[in-house]
N, C-alpha and C positions, 0 to 999 in steps of 0.2 A: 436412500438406496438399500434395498434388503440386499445382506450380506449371506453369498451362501454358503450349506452347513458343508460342501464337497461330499453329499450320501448318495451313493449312486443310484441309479433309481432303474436302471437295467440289470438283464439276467441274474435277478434277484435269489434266484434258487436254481441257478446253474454252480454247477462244482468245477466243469472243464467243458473245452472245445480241444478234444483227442482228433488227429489228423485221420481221415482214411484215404485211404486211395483212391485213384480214380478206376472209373470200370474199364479206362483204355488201357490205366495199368495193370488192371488183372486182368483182362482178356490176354495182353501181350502175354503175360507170363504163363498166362494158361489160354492158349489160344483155339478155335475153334478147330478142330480135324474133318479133313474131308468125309471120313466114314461117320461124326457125330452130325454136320452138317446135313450129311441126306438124309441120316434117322431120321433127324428133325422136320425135314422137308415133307419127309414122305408120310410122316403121322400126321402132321397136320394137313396134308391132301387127304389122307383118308378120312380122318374126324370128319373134312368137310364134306365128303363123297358121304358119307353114312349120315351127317345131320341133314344133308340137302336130298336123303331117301334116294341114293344114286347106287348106292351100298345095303344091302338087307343086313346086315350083319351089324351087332350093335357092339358097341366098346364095353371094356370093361378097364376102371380104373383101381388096380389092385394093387395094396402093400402095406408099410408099416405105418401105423397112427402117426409116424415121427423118424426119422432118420437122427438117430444118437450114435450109432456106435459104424461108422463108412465100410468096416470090415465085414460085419456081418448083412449089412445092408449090399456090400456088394456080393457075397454070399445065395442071397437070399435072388437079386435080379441074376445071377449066371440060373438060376432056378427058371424062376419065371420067366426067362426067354427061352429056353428048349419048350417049359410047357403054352409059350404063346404059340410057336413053331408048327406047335403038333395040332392046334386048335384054331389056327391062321383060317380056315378053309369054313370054319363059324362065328368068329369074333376075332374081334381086334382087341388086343391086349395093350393097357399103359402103365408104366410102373407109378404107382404116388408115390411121391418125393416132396416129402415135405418137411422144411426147414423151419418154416414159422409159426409160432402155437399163438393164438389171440388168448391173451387169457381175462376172465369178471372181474377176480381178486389178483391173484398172487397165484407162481407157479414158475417153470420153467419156460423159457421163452421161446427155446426151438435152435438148433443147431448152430445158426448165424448170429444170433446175438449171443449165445453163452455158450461156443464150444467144446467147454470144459467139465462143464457140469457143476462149476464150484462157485458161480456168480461173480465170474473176472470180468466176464464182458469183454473177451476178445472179438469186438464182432469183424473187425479187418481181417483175423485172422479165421474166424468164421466163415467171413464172405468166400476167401479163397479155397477154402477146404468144400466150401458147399458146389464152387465151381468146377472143381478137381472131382469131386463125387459126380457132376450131372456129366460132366466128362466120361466118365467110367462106363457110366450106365449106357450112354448114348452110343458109345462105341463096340459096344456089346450089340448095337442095332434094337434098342428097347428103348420107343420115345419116354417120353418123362411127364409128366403131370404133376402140378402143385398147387397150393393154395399163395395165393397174388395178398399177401398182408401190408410191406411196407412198400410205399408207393415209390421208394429209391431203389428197390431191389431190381426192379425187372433190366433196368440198365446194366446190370452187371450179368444177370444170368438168365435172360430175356432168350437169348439165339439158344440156350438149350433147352426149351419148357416149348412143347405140343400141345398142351391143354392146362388150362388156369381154371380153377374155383374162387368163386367169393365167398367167404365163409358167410353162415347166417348172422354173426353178429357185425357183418360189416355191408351186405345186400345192399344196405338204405343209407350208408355213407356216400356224399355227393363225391371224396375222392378218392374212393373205389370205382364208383360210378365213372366217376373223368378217366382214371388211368386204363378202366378196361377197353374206354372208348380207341385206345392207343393201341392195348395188346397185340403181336403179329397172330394168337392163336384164340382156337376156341372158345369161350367163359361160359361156364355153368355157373350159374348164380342161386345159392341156396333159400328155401324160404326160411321166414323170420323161425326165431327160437319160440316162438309162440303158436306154428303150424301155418303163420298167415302167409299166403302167393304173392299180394298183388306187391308188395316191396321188391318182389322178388322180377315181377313181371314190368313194375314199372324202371328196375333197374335193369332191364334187358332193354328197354324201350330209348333207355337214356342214353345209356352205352352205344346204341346204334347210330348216336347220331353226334357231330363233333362239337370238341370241347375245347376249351383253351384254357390251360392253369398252371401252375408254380413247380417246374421240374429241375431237375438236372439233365445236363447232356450227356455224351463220353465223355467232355474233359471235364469233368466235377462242377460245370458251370452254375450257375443257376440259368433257368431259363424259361422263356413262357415254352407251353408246349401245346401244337395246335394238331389239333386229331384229326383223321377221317372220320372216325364212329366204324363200330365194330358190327360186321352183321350176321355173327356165328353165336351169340348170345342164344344159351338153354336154360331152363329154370331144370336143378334139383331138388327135390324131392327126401327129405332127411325127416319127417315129422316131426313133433314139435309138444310142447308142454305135457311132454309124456305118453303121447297119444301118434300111433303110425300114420301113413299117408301114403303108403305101399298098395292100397290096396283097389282093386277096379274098381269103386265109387270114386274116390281121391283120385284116383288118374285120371278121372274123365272128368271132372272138374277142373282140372287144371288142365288140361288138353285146351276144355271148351271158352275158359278165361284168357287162352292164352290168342284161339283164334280169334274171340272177340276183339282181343287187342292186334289184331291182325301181323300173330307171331304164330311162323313154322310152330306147330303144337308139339315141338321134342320135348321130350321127359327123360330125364335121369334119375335113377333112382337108387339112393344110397342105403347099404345096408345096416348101416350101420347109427347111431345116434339114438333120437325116440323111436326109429322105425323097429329098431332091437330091444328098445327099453334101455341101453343102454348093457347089453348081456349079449356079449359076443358070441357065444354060442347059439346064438338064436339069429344071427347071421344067412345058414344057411335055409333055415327056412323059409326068411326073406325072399332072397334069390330064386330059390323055387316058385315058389309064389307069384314074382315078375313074369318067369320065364314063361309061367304056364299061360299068364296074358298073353307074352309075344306067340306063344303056339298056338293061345285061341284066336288069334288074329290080328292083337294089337298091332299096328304099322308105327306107332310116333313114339315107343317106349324105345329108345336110340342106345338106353348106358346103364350100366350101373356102379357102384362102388362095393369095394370091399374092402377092412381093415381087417389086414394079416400080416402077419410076423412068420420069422424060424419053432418059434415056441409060443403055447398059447397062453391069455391072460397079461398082464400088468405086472411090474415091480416099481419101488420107489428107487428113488437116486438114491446110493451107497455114499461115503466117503473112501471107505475101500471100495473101488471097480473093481477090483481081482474077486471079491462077492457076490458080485451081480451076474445075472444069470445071462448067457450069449444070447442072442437071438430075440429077446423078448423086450416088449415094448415098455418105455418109462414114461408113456402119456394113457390114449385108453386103449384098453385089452382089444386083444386082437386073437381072431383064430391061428391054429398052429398051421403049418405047411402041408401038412398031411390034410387035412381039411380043406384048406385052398384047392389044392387040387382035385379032390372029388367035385367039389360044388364046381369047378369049371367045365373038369372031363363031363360030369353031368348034365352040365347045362348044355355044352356041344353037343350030346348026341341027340337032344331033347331038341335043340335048334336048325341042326342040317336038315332034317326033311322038310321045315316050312318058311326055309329060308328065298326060294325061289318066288313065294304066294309074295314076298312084304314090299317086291318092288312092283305086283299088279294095280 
């Protein structure tokens, strides 16, 4: 008989299994409010009025590269809901609210697993504060939008997000793919970081249709999890190996790939990434740019993005925060407020005269 050595031969390069809570515990503690409740409801009817061309008026999903600092972030949405208010009657305004950063290497991970900034890895205490934040926002009556990264998340902060992205470097993972098939809200799915659609297209394809795979529930269970399939899936539009996709060749490519695959040909299109070069300031002429599509007549150009902050540009994490600047983004640069606003006042008055033509 071989005598064994007792070497364990499981979670070999695990350090700890840290308790989190469940999401029925932090719902309770932070529970959903009647007035975040309808935000929610009623953004996500309108995305669907506007992707289903029932609505002329396209969205726009505007904010910071990253929610780090909840004071200045909420700051920033008491802002952008008077100026959605005022621009209601051309677009539909959604705050990005985004917690989770995917990162190639190494970097900051995004508000719910680090948010400290100091690499504690609070993410329990993350989760709760991210919860508290989509609270805020929503109660203000400004739905929320975010990027859909960890497939545990939506359970906890699912009932306050009106529109979900799949970042590009996650389009072509099968559980992205599964979990959006679950989502209750809209999914824009970005193409590849190399400018390619059809990941993008076939992850819309998959998403519509159900899935069954390894979830939790509200009580922290594990569980299998059996989908309808999702049928609000749009492809974004972010360009790619440094190269735009903003532009009417690229749109109409991606329109025509998208009917062949016999998909609503909605297009989002984000301003920001290789569409910019990655130079925020070059943002707005993005946007103009779309817009002048949807005034020449585009019908299926549905959304666009914008990365914007209180202040414009990038800083790195401090060890002292009392030195970091209020308002400005610690992932990528982002136009200042002032800016924001002209590019939206702009695009409104540019949009209500041929807003009437996009539902012929």
């Amino acid at each position: 008989m071989t005598q064994s050595t007792q070497q364990p031969i499981s979670n070999l390069h695990i350090a700890a299994f840290d308790p989190m809570p469940t999401p029925e515990a932090i719902q309770a503690q932070l529970p959903l409010s009647a007035k975040a409740e309808a935000t929610v409801s009623q953004g996500r009817a309108q995305l669907i009025d506007i992707l289903e061309h029932k609505d002329p008026r396209p969205f726009v999903v505007v904010g910071p590269c990253s929610i780090h600092d909840p004071i200045a972030g909420l700051d920033y949405a008491r802002r952008l809901k008077a100026l959605a208010d005022e621009v209601a009657d051309a677009m539909m305004i959604v705050m990005r609210v985004y917690f989770e950063k995917p990162r190639t290497t190494v970097g900051w991970k995004g508000y719910i697993n680090d948010p400290d900034m100091d690499d504690s890895f609070k993410v329990d205490a993350g989760m709760a504060k991210a919860r508290e934040f989509l609270l805020a926002i929503n109660e203000l009556g400004l739905p929320a939008g975010t990027e859909a990264l960890d497939p545990i998340s939506p359970q906890y902060l699912g009932d306050l997000i009106a529109w979900n992205a799949i970042g590009a470097r996650t389009t072509e993972s099968q559980t992205h793919r599964e979990m959006s098939s679950g989502l209750s809200t809209p999914v824009g799915f970005k193409n590849g970081t190399n400018g390619d659609l059809t990941i993008a297209i076939n992850a819309i394809l998959s998403a519509s249709r159900p899935h069954s795979f390894l979830g939790i529930n509200s009580d922290g269970r594990v569980a299998i999890v059996r989908t309808k399939g999702n049928p609000y899936g749009h492809i974004v539009l972010r360009g790619g190996d440094g190269r735009p996709n903003y532009d009417t060749v690229s749109v109409t490519l991606a329109e025509n790939a998208m009917s062949k695959a016999k998909l609503l040909p909605n297009v989002i299109v984000d301003c920001s990434h290789a569409n910019s070069s990655k130079n925020p300031e070059l943002q707005p002429l993005v946007m103009a740019d779309v817009i002048g599509q949807i005034v020449a007549g585009n019908k299926n150009i549905t959304g666009l993005m914008i990365e914007s902050n209180l202040v414009a540009g990038n800083q790195p994490i401090l060890a002292d925060r009392s030195q970091m600047t209020y308002g400005c983004s610690v992932t990528d640069g982002c136009v200042n407020w002032e800016t924001t606003e002209q590019m939206i006042r702009e695009a409104a008055d540019r949009l209500r005269p041929v807003l009437a033509k996009r539902l012929g």
